[in-house]
N, C-alpha and C positions, 0 to 999 in steps of 0.2 A: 444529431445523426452520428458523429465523429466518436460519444462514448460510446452510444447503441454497438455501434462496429469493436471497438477495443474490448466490450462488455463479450460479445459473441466470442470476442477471438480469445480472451482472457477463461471464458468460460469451457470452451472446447481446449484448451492448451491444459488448464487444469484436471479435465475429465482424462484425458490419455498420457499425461503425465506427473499424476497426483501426489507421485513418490520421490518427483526431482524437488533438486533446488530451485529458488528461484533464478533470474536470470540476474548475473553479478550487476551489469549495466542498471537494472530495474531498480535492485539493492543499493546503491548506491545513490542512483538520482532521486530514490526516496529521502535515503542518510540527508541528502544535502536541501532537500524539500524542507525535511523537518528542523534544520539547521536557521533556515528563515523564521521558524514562529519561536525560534529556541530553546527548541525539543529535543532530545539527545537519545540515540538506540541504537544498539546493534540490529539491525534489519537482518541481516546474513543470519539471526539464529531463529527466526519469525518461519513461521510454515505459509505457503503462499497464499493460505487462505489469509490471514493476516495482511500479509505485504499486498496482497490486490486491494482491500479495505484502505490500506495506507494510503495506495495509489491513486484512488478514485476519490479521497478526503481531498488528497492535496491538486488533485486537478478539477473539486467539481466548481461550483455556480456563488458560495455561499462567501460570507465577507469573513474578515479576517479574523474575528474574533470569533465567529462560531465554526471556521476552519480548524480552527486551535482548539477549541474545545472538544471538535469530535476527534482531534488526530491524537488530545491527550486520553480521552474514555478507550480509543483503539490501545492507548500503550498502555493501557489500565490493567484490561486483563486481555494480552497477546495470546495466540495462540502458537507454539513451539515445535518445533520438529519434533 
């Protein structure tokens, strides 16, 4: 229920403002996310269609090693401002 709601709110923040940055705090707690599987990225230069992919890798359901694997396929080919 908790993503459904982030998913909503993620997706409407996107829709009306598709041309901002992301939010530095988001940026950031992703950097340090991916810090744990020992993944290294400028997030800050990621468009947010990317950085939301990031977000919901490293918060979803799945075990550690196939966390890492889809959070390295996301840094594989990023999508950029």
């Amino acid at each position: 229920m908790t993503r459904l709601i982030v998913a909503v709110i993620l997706s409407v923040q996107m829709a009306t403002v598709s041309a901002a940055d992301p939010n530095p705090q988001l940026v950031r707690g992703i950097e340090l996310g991916l810090n744990r599987y020992g993944l290294k990225a400028d997030v800050s230069q990621f468009a947010t269609k990317t950085v939301v992919r990031l977000h919901f890798a490293l918060h979803g359901t799945e075990g550690w090693i196939d966390t890492r694997d889809e959070l390295k396929a996301i840094l594989r080919n990023p999508v950029y401002k």
